[in-house]
C-alpha positions in Angstrom: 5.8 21.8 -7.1 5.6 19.3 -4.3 8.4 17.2 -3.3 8.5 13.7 -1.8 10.6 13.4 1.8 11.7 9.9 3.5 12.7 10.6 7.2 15.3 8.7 8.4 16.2 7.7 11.8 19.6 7.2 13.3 19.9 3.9 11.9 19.1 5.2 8.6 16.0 3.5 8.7 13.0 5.9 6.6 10.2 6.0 9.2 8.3 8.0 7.5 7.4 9.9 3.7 5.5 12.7 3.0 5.3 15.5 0.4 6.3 18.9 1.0 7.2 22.0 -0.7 10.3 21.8 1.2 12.1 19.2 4.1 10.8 19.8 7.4 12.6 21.8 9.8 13.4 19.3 12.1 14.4 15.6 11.7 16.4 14.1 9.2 14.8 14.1 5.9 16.0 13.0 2.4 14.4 13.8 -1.1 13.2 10.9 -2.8 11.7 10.4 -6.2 8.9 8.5 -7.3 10.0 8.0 -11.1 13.6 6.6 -9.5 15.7 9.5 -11.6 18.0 9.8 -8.5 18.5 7.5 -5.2 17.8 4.5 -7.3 14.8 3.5 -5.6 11.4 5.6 -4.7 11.8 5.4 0.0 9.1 3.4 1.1 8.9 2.7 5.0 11.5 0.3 6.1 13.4 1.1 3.8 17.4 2.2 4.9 18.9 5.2 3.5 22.7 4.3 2.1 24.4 7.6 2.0 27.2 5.9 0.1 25.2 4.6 -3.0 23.1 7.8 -2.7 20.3 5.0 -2.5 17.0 3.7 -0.8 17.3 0.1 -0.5 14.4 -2.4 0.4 14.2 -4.7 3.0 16.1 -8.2 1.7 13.0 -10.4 0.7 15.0 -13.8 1.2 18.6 -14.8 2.3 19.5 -15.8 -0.6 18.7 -12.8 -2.8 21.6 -10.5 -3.7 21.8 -6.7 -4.0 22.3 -5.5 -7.4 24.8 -2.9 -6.9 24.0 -0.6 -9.6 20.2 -0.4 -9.0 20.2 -1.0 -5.4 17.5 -3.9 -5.9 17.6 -7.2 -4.3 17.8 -10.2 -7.0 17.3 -13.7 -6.9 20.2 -15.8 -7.6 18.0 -17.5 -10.2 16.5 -15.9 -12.9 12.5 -15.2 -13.7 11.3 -17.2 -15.7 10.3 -15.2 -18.7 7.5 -17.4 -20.4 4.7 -15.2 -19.4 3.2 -17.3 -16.3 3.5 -16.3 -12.9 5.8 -17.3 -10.1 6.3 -17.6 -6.5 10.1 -17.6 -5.3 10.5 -20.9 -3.3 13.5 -19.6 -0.4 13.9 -23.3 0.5 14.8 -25.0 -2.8 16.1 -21.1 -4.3 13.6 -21.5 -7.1 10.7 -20.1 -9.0 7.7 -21.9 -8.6 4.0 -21.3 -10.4 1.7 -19.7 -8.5 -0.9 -22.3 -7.0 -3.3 -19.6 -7.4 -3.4 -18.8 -11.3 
């Protein structure tokens, strides 16, 4: 069965996924998962590697988003609205805003 590999450089930066039977010989290459059941988050490309959570971690979308230390995601400091409409974070005012466009 085919296995998913993030390559990371030497700032632990993933430069590149692909799936293989096995990690290629040369390069640095970590197993990722696409259903998250280990390294917390599925490697995408910009992602970094954190060898010490065990964990791909996105880019940070805004400053003023924090990582949430047990799922390695990046949260805003305010919470989604949960009303069923959609929502735009607004970095400037650190709020949810509706989307102009529904």
């Amino acid at each position: 069965m085919p296995s998913y590999w993030a390559e990371i450089d030497g700032s632990n930066l993933v430069t590149n996924v692909m799936v293989s039977e096995s990690a290629p010989a040369s390069g640095t290459w970590v197993q990722t998962y696409k259903d998250r059941s280990q390294r917390k988050n599925y490697a995408g490309i910009g992602y970094t590697w954190d060898s010490g959570r065990n964990a791909f971690i996105a880019p940070k979308p805004y400053p003023s988003w924090a990582l949430n230390e047990s799922t390695c995601r990046w949260e805003a400091p305010v919470t989604y609205p949960d009303d069923g409409n959609r929502y735009l974070w607004d970095e400037n005012n650190t709020r949810w805003v509706a989307n102009p466009l529904e």
